[in-house]
Structures are given as structure tokens and as C-alpha cells.
C-alpha positions in Angstrom: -79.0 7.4 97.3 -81.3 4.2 97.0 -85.0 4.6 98.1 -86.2 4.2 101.9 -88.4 1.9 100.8 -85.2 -0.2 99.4 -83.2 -2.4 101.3 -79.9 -3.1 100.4 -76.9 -5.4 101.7 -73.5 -3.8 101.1 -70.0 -5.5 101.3 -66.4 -5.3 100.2 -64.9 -2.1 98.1 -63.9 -2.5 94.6 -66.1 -3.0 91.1 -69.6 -3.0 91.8 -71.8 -6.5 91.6 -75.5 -6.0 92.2 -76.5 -9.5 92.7 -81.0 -9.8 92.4 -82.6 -12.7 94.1 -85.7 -15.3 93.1 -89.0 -14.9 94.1 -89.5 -16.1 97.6 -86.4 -15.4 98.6 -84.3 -11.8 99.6 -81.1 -10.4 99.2 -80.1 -12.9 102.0 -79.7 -15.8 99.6 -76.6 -13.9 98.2 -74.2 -13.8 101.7 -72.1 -16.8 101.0 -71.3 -14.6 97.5 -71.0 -11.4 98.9 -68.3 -12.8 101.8 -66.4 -14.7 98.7 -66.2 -11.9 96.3 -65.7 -9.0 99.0 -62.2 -8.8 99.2 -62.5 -7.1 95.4 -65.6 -6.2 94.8 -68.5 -3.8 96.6 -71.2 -6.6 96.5 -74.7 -5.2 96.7 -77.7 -7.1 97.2 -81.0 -5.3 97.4 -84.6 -6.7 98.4 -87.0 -6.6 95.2 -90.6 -5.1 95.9 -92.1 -6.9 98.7 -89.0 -9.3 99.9 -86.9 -9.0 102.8 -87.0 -5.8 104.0 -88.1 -3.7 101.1 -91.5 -2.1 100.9 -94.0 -3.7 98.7 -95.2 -2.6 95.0 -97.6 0.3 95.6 -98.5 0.8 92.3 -102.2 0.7 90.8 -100.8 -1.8 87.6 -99.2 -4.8 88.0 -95.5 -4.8 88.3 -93.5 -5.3 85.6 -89.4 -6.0 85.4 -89.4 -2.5 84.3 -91.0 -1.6 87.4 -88.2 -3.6 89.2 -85.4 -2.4 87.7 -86.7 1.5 88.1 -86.7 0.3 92.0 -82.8 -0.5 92.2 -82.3 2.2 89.4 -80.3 4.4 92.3 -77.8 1.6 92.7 -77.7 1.3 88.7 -77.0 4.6 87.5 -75.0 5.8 90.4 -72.5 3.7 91.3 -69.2 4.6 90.2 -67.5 2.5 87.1 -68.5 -0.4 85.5 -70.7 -3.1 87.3 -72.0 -6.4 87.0 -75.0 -7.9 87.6 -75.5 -11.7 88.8 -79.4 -12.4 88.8 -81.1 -16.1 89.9 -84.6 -16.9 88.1 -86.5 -13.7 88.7 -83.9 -12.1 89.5 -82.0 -13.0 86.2 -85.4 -11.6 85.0 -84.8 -8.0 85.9 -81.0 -8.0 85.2 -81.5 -9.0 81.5 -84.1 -5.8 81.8 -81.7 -3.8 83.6 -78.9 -4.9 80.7 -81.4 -3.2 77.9 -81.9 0.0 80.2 -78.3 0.6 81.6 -76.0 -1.5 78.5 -73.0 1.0 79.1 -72.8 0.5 83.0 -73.1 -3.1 82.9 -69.8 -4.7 82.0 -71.0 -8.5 82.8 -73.9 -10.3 83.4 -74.2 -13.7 85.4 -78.0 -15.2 85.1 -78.9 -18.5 86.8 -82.0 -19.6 84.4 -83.4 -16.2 84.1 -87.6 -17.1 83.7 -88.2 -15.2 81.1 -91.3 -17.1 80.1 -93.1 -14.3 78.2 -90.1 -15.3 75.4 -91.2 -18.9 75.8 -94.9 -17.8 74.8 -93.9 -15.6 71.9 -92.2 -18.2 70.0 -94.7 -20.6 70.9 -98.6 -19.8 72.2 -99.4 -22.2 75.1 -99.7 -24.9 75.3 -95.5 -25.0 75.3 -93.3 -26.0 77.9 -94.0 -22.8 80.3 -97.2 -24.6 81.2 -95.6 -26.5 83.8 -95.0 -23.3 85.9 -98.2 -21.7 84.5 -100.0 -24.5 86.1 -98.0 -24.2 89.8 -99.1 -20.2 89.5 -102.8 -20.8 88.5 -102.8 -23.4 91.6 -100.9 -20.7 94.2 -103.1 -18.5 93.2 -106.4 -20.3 93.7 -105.2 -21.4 97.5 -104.3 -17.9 98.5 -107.8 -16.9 97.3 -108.9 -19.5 99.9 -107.1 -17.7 102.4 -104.5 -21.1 102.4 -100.9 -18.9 102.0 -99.4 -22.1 103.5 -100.8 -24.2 100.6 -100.0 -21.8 97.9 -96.1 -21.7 98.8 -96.1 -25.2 98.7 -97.2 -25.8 94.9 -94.8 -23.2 94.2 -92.1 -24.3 96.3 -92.4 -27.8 95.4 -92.6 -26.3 91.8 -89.5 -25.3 91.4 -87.3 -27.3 94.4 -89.2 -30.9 94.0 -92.6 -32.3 95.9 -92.1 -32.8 99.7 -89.2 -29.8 99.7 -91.9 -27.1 101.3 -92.7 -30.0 104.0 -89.2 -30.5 104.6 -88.3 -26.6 104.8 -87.8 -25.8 108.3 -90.8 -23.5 110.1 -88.7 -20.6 110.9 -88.2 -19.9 107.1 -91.5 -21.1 106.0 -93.2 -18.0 107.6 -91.3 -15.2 105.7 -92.0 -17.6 102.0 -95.2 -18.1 102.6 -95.7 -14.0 103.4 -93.8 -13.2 100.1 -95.7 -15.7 98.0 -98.6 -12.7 98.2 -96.8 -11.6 95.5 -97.5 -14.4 93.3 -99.9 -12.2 90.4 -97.0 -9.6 90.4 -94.5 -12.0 89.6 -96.7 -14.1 86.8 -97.3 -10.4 85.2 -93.8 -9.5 85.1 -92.2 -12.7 83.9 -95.3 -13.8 81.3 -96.3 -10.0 80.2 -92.5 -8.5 79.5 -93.0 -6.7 76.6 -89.2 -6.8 75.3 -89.1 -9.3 72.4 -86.0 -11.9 71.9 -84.5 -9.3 69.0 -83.9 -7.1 71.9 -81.7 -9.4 74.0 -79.6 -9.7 71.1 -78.1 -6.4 71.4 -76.9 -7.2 74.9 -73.0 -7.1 74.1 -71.4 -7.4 77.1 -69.8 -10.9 78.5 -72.7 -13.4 79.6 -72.6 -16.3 81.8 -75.8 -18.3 81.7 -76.0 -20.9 84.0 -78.0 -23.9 84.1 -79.5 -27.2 86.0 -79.6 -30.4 84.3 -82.5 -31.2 86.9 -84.3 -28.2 86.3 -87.9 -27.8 85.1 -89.0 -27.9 81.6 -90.3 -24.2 81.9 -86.9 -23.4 82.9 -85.2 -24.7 80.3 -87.5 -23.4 77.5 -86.6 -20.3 78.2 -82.6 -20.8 78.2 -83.1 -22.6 74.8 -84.7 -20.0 73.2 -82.7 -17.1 75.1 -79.5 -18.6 74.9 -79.1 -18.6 70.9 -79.9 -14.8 70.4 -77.3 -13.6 73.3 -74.3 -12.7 71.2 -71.3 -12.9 74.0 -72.3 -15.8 76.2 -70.8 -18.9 77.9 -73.0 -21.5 79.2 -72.1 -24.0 82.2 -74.3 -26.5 83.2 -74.2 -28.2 86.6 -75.7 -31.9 85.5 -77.0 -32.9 88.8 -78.3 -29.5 90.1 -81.6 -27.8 90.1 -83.1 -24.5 89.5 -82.1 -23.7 93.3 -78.7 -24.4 93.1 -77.6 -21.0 93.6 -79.6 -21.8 97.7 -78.9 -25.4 97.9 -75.2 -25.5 96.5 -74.0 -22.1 96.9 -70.4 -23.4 97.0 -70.6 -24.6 93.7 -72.4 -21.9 92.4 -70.6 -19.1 93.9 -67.1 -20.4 92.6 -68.1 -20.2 89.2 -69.5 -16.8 89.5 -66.2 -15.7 91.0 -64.1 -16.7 88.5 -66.2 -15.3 85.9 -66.3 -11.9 87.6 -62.5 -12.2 88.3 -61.7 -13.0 84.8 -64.4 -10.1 83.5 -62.0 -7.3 85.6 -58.6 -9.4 85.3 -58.3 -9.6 88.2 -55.5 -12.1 90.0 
């Protein structure tokens, strides 16, 4: 049984998907999925460590994507058959994690730019391509130590989504991104300070499909171009005019080619 502390949307019976949101997001970004893939599938979507309705990281140490993936480790190791995992940018994060902890369970992977930047950084010291996000961090970080959380979700939001998107976001979901950017120095640990090197990823053998924005950041695409060449069963798709959001702001298109992926990964009709 999953943790107390972990909340988790459940729908639909069949092969298990465990779909993992970003970072200043929940499992909420995942219910136009979850109502497409339900009819054959038990979609679960749990809250990471301080989103949505899960409890925050109490640990002394940073977190790490270990940390993460030891949090949903109940829906992991106990669900019955095979399973899949679709992760977006953080989320895509912990499932590559999860694929080196669990690489019998996990039949398929789906990963929406996974931001794997500590790879980025191992194959190339900073200054590299990662500093773009590095930058949005150090600057979040430096307003929420002025108290400004408002401020500090906007360089991050803006980051990744383009300027003026946290001014056009509407209030009633600015409060619960601007709470969950708190968790900014957990998330630069975990994504910058991941110990597994890129020789590991290479002995992920199950089907991959990596996809990708052709209006994504640099720092997002560093990562895919050094990931992408050491995963040894993958298919790439690339949505040209789409972002690193796209799995929020085009969920239609997004969700359709996860489907068939997952459909063709079971053979089913």
C-alpha cells in the first residue's frame, strides 16, 4: 500500500502506467491521459514530495531522484505485471531512475525531455548549455530568499514556458506554483547532483519513447542529445512547434502519441 503521506490518482483497470509530473505541477497535469488510456490501462499518477497533495521531503539531506523514486516505490514494486512509466521533465527525471532500480517491472518508458542536467555537466563542466536553467534556479532562489515566492515562480515559469507566461497564468493556479516552487534547492540537487553516470542509462533495455520540443530550451535539449545516443531501445518524436510544456499546453497532441506507444508496447487493438 502506498504511503499516507503519498497521494495518488487512480483510473481504469488493465497494465499499470505510472505517469510522474514536472516540477510545479501535480499529478493533475496527467487527467486528460489517464481518461484516454483508462479503458486499458490502471493509470496512476502520484504527487512527488511537496506537490499536490503529497507531504513534503522531511529528510535532513537534500532530495535526490533516488529519494523520489523510494517515495512511489509501493506503486513500483507492487503492482501486479509489467508497467510503464511516462515521466515529463522532472518527472522523466525519476522514471529514468526508477528504470535502473525496478528494470524487470518496467516494460516501457515514455519521457518528455527528462532534465537530466547532472549528465549535461559530466560531459561538459559549466559553462555548457545547462547554464540557461542554472541561471533561472540561482535567480528563484535569490527572490525566495527575499521572501518574493511570486517573483521566484516567475523566472522559473517564464524559464521554461516563455517571458510574460507567469503574468498571463491565471491567479487561481498561480497560488499552488508559487507554494511548490519552495522546493526549488530540492529540485536543483536532484536533477544537477544525480550520481548515475550516462554508462548506466545504457543498460535500460526496455522500449523508450523520448519526446521532444523543437521550441524547447537549450538546457533541455543538451540533455536529450547526450541521453538519447546511449539509450539502446528508443524512438524519438519531435513536435517542431511545441515546447518543453507541451505535455500542459497541448495535451491532445501529446497524449495521442503516448497512447499509441503504450498500445503498441502491450499489442493492444
Amino acid at each position: 500500500m502506498p504511503s499516507p503521506n503519498l497521494h495518488v490518482r487512480s483510473v481504469g483497470a488493465g497494465p499499470a502506467v505510472i505517469c510522474l509530473h514536472c516540477n510545479a505541477s501535480s499529478s493533475g497535469q496527467w487527467r486528460a491521459l489517464a481518461e484516454e488510456l483508462a479503458a486499458d490501462h490502471r493509470v496512476l499518477a502520484p504527487d512527488l514530495y511537496g506537490a499536490g497533495k503529497s507531504a513534503g521531503w522531511p529528510g535532513q539531506h537534500q532530495l535526490s531522484l533516488s529519494d523520489e523514486v523510494a517515495f512511489i516505490s509501493p506503486l513500483l514494486g507492487t503492482e501486479p505485471g509489467p508497467l510503464a512509466l511516462v515521466g515529463h521533465s522532472y518527472g522523466g527525471a525519476v522514471a529514468l531512475v526508477a528504470g535502473l532500480r525496478y528494470p524487470k517491472r518496467i516494460k516501457a518508458m515514455v519521457l518528455f525531455e527528462p532534465t537530466l542536467f547532472s549528465l549535461v555537466d559530466a560531459q561538459s563542466p559549466p559553462p555548457n548549455r545547462a547554464d540557461g536553467i542554472r541561471s533561472a534556479v540561482a535567480s528563484a532562489t535569490a527572490a525566495l530568499d527575499r521572501g518574493d515566492p511570486d517573483e521566484a515562480a516567475r523566472y522559473f515559469i517564464d524559464f521554461w514556458s516563455g517571458e510574460g507566461c507567469w503574468a498571463a497564468t491565471p491567479d487561481e493556479r498561480k497560488a499552488a506554483m508559487a507554494k511548490a516552487i519552495a522546493n526549488i534547492r530540492h529540485w536543483q540537487s536532484a536533477l544537477f547532483g544525480e550520481p548515475a553516470g550516462l554508462a548506466a542509462f545504457a543498460s535500460l533495455q526496455m522500449p523508450i519513447l523520448y519526446l521532444q520540443g523543437g521550441r524547447s530550451p537549450k538546457s533541455a535539449q543538451a540533455v536529450a542529445e547526450v541521453l538519447i545516443p546511449v539509450l539502446p531501445n528508443v524512438r524519438v518524436l519531435r513536435f517542431p512547434e511545441l515546447g518543453h510544456m507541451a505535455p500542459v499546453t497541448h495535451p491532445q497532441v501529446v497524449n495521442a502519441a503516448i497512447a499509441d506507444f503504450l498500445r503498441e508496447s502491450w499489442a493492444l487493438p
